[in-house]
NUVOVEX-211157 format. One record per residue (C-alpha): residue in one letter; x, y, z. Coordinates in steps of 0.001 Angstrom, whole numbers, plus 524288, in hexadecimal, padded with zeros to 5 digits. Each point is the difference from the previous one (the first is absolute). Example, Ala and Ser with C-alpha at 12.3 -4.5 7.8 and 13.67 -1.06 7.14 Angstrom:
BEGIN
A8300C7EE6C81E78;S8055A80D707FD6C;
***
This chain:
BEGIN
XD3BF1B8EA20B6B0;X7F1807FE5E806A1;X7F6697F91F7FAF7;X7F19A807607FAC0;X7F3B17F8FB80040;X7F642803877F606;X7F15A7F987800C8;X7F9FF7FD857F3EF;X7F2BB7F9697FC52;X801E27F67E7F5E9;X7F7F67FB987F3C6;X802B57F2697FAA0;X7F8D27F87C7F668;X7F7F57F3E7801FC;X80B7F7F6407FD4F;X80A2A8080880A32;X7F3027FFDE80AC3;X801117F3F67FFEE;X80F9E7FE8880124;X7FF8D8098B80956;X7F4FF7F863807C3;X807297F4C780012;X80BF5806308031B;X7F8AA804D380D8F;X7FBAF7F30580170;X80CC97FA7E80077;X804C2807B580855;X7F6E27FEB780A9E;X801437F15C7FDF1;X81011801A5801DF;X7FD058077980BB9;X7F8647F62480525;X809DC7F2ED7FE6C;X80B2F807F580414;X7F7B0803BB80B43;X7FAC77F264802FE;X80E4A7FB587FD23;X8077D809E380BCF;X7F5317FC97808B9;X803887F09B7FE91;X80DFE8022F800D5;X7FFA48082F80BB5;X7F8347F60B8066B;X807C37F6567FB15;X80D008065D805A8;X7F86D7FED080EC8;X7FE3F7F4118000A;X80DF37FCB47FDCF;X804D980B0F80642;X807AB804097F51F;X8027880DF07FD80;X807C97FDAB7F380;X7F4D27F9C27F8F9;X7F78C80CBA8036F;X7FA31805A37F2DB;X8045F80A617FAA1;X7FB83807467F103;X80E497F7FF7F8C6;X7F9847F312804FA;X7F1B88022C7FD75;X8021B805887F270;X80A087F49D7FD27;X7F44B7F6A58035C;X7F5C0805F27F94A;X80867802E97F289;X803D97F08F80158;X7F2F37FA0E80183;X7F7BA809C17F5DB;X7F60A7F9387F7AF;X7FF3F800407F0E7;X7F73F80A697FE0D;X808F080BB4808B8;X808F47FDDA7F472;X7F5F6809797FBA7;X8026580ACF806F6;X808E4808D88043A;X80B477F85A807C0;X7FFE081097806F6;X7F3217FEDE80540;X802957F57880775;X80DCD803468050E;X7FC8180DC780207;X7F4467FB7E8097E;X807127F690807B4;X8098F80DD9801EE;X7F506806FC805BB;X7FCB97F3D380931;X80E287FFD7805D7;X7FDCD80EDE802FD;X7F5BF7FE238057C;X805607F6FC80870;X809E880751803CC;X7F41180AF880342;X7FA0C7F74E80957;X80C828010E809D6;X7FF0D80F547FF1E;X7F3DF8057A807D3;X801BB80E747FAC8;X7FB037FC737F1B7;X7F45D807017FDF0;X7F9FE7F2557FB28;X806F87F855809F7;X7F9097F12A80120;X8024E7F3137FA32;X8013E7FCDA7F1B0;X7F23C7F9717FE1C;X7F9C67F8347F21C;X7FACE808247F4B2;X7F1687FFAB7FD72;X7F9B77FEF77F241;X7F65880889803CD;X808D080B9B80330;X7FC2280B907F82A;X80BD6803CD7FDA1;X8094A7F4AE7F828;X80E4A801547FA08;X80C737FDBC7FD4A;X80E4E805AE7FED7;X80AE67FCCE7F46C;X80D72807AF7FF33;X7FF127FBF67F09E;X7F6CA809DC7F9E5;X803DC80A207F677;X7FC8780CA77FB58;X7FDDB7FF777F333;X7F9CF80AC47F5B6;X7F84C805BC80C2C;X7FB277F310802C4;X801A47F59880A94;X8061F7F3407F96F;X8004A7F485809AE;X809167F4107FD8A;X7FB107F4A07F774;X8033F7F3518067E;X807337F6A27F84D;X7F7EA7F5DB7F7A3;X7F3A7807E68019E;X7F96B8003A7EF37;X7F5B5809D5805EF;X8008B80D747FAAF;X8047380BFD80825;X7FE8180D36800D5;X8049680CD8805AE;X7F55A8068280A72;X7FDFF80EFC7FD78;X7FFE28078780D4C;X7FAA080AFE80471;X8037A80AC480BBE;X81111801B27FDDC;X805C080AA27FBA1;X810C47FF7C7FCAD;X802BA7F11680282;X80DCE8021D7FFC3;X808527F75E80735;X804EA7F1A98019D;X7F2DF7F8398026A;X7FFEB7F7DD80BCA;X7F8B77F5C780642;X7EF99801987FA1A;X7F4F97FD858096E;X7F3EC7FEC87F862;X7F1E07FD1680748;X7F21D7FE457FAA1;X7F5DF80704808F3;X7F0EC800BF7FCC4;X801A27FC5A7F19A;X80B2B8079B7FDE8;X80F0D7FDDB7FF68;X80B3480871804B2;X80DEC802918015C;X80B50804C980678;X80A81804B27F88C;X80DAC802C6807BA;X80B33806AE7FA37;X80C0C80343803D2;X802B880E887FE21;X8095C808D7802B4;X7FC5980B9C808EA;X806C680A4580195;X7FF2C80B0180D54;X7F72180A367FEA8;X8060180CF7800DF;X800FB807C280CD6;X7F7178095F80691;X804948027580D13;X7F1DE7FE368067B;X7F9F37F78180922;X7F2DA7FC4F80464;X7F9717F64D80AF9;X7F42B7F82B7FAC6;X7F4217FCD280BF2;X7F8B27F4597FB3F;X7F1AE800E9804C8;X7F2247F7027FA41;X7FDC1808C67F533;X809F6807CE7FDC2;X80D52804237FFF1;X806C380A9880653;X80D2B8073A7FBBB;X8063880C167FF70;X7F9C98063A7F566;X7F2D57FAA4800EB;X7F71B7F5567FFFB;X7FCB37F35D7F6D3;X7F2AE7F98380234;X802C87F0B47FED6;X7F0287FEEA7FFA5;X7FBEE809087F62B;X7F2008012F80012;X7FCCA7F9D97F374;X803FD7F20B805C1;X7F4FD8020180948;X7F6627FCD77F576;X809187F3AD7FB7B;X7FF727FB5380E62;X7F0E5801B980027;X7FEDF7F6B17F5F1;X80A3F7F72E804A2;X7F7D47FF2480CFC;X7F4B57FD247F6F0;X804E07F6B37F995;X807117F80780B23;X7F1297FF5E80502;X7F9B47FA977F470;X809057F5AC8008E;X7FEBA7FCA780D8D;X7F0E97FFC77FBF3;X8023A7F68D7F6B8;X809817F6C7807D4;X7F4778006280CCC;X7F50F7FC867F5E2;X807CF7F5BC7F7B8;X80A3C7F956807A3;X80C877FB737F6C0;X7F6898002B7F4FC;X800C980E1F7FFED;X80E60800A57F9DD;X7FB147F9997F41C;X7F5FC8080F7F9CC;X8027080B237F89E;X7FB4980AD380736;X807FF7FCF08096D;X80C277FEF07F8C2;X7FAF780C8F7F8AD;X7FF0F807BE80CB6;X80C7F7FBE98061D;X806E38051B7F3A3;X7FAC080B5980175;X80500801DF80D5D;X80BF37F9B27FB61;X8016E80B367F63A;X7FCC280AC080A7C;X809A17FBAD808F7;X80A82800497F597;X7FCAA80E8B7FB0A;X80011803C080E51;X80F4C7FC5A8004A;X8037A8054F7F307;X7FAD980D5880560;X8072C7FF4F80D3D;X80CE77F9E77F972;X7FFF6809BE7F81A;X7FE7780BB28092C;X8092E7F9A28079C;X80B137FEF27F4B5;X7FDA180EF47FC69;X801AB8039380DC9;X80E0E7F8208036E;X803C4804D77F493;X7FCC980E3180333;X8070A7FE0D80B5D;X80ABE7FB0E7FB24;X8022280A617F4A1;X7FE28809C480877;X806C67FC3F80D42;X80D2A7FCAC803CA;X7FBDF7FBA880BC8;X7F4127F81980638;X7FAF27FAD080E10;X7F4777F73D8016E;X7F9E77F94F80A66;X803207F198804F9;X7F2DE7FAA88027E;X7FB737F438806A4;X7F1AC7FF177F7C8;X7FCC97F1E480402;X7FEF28069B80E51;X7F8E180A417FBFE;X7F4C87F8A97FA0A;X7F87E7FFD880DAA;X7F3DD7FFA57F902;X7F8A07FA357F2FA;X7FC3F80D4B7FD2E;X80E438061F8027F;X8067A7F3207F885;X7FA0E8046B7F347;X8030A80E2780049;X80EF07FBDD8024A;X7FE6C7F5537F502;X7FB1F8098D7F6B3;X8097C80B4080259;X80B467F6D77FBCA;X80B0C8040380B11;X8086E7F3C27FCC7;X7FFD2802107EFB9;X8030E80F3E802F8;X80ACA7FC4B8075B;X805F37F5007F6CA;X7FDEA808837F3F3;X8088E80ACD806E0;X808D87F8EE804F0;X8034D7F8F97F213;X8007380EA67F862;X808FE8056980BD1;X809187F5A57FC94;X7FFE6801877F18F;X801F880DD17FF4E;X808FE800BA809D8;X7F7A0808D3809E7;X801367FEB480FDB;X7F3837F8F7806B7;X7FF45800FF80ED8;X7F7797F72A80737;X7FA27805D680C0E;X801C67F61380BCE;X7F3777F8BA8033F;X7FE06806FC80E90;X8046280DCB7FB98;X7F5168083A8055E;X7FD4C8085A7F318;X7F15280181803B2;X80213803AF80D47;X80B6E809A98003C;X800ED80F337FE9D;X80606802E97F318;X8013B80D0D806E7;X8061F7FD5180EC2;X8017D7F2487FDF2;X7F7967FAA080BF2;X7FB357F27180026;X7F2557FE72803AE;X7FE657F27280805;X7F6037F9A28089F;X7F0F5805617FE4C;X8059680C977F836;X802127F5CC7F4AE;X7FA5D804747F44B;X7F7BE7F49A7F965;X7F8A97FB127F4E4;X7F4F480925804E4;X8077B80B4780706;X80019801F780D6F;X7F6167FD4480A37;X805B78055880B37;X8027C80D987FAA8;X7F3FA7FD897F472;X80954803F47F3E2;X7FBFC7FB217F483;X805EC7F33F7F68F;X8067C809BC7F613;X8039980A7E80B08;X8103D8000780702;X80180808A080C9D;X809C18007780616;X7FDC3801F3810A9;X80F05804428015A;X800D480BC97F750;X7F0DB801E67FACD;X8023C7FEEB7F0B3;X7F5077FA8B7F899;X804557F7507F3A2;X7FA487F8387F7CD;X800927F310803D1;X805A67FA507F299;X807EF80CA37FC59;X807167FDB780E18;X8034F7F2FF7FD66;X8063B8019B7F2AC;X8098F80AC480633;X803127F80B80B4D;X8051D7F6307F647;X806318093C7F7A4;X8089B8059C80DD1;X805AA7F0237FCFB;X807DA804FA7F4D6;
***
C-alpha cells in the first residue's frame, strides 16, 4: 500500500469560507501556544537542570487540550492536535542538519500568504469534500465541490487544505494499492543539466520555451512591486493595486509549476514504463549555486523534485534506481577508453581553456574521440549498471 496525493482547487460557499478561515486561523494560533509553551518548558527544564521535565509533543498537547477556552469547543479538537504533531516534528528536524529546511521551529505570521490547516477526519462524499461538524455547532454545513482529481479511489488520509491569494486548496492522500509494472529488460542513465535532461533515448527540455514569456512577466511584475514598496513604504501593501499585482504574480508563479510538475510526472513515468533499470546523478546543488545568476538556473530546472518523483515511482513499481556516487567523474571520463581527465584538462562550465574546446564539446587527449559532452556522460553512467 503507498499513499497518492492528488491536488485539487476547491470551491466552497460563503458560509464554509468562513469555517475554513477560521479553521486556518486556529491553527496558526495552536501553533503558536504550543510553540510559546515548548519554548517555556525547555527553559524551564535549564534552570532546574532537569532533563525529565524537557517538553516533548504528549506534554505540550496535554497542556494546551487542558487549558482551551470556551470558544475552541468550536472547532475541530484535529486541528489543534494535528498542529501540535507537526511542531514535535519539527522539533525533532531541528537536531538533523540534512533536512532540506533544516532551522528552528519559529511563530506563524498572519500575514503569510499562504494559511492552513490539516484534519485526518474528512470524507469523500458524492465527489465532494465533507469536513467534520464539531459537536454543538447549530450553523449549517456543506460539502465543497473540487476540481483537478481524477479516480479518488482509496482510503483517505490525513487532508491539508490552504487558502492562497483568495483561493483555497487541498491535498487529498490515499492509500492505494500499486502493483509492479511489467518487465522490459532495458536500462538507461539520466544526466541532469539547467535546462534539460539527458538519457538514452533522447532529450527532455525542463525549460520549454513558452515559460520564458511567463518568467518575463514574473520579472515584471516582481518590479512593479518593488516600485510600489520604494515609493510607499508599509502603506504600499494596503492598496489595491498592489494587492492586484502581487496576485498576478502569485498566479504566474503557480502556472509556472503546474507546467514543470507536470513535465516532470510524464517523464518519471516514461521512465519508469519503459525501463527496468535507471542511474541518476547524486548532486550537491547548494554547492553549485556559485553565483545569483547560476542559483536560479538550478532552482528552475528542479534537480531535487526530479529526483524525489523517481525515486517514489521506482519504488512503487518495483523498478531498480541506481544513484551515481557524488565524486564519480561522469563528465570527465572517456565513455570510450575510460581515461579520467584531471588538473587543467578539466572540462568546465565553459569548456576548456587550456586546449580552447568548447562548453558542449568532450575530447578525449588519451585516445582522440570527440563526444558530446552530455551524450558521454549519460553512457558513463549507464557502464554503472
Amino acid at each position: 500500500m503507498v499513499l497518492r496525493t492528488q491536488k485539487v482547487k476547491l470551491y466552497p460557499n460563503q458560509t464554509m469560507k468562513k469555517v475554513l478561515d477560521g479553521l486556518c486561523d486556529y491553527r496558526r494560533y495552536c501553533w503558536n501556544q504550543g510553540l510559546a509553551l515548548w519554548n517555556d518548558m525547555y527553559d524551564a527544564s535549564v534552570i532546574l537542570a532537569d532533563k525529565k521535565q524537557r517538553p516533548n509533543e504528549r506534554k505540550v498537547r496535554d497542556e494546551l487540550v487542558a487549558n482551551k477556552a470556551d470558544w475552541q469547543f468550536q472547532l475541530s479538537a484535529r486541528c489543534l492536535q494535528l498542529a501540535i504533531s507537526d511542531l514535535g516534528k519539527a522539533w525533532q528536524n531541528f537536531f538533523d542538519q540534512a533536512q532540506p529546511d533544516w532551522g528552528k521551529p519559529h511563530f506563524k505570521s498572519k500575514k503569510a500568504p499562504r494559511q492552513g490547516f490539516k484534519t485526518d477526519r474528512a470524507k469523500l462524499v458524492n465527489g465532494c469534500l465533507r469536513l467534520d461538524k464539531p459537536r454543538g455547532v447549530k450553523t449549517p454545513w456543506f460539502d465543497i465541490k473540487f476540481k483537478g482529481a481524477r479516480n479518488l479511489t482509496g482510503e483517505l488520509k490525513v487532508v491539508s487544505i490552504y487558502r492562497e491569494n483568495g483561493q483555497y486548496w487541498a491535498s487529498l492522500p490515499l492509500e492505494v494499492a500499486m502493483g509492479p509494472k511489467a518487465k522490459t529488460g532495458a536500462k538507461t542513465a539520466v544526466d541532469v543539466n539547467v535546462g534539460h535532461l539527458d538519457y538514452t533515448d533522447g532529450q527532455i527540455k525542463t525549460l520549454p520555451i513558452h515559460l520564458q514569456a511567463i518568467y518575463k512577466r514574473i520579472k515584471h511584475y516582481q518590479r512593479q512591486l518593488a516600485r510600489k514598496r520604494k515609493v510607499n513604504g508599509k502603506q504600499a501593501t494596503q492598496s489595491k493595486h498592489y494587492a492586484k499585482t502581487r496576485a498576478k504574480l502569485q498566479r504566474d508563479y503557480r502556472r509556472v509549476a503546474n507546467v514543470q510538475h507536470d513535465l516532470m510526472q510524464k517523464f518519471t513515468t516514461q521512465l519508469v514504463c519503459t525501463y527496468d533499470q535507471i542511474v541518476i546523478e547524486d548532486l550537491a546543488v547548494k554547492r553549485m549555486q556559485m553565483s545569483h545568476v547560476a542559483a536560479k538556473g538550478l532552482q528552475r530546472s528542479m534537480f531535487g523534485y526530479f529526483r524525489q518523483v523517481l525515486t517514489y515511482k521506482c519504488e512503487w513499481y518495483g523498478k531498480n534506481l541506481l544513484v551515481a556516487d557524488r565524486f564519480y567523474p561522469s563528465t570527465q571520463r572517456c565513455s570510450v577508453c575510460g581515461h579520467i581527465k584531471q588538473g587543467d584538462d578539466k572540462v568546465t562550465l565553459v569548456g576548456n581553456h587550456k586546449h580552447h574546446t568548447k562548453h558542449d564539446e568532450y575530447i578525449c587527449y588519451q585516445c582522440g574521440a570527440t563526444l558530446d559532452r552530455d551524450a558521454n556522460a549519460v553512457a558513463n553512467l549507464l557502464a554503472l549498471l
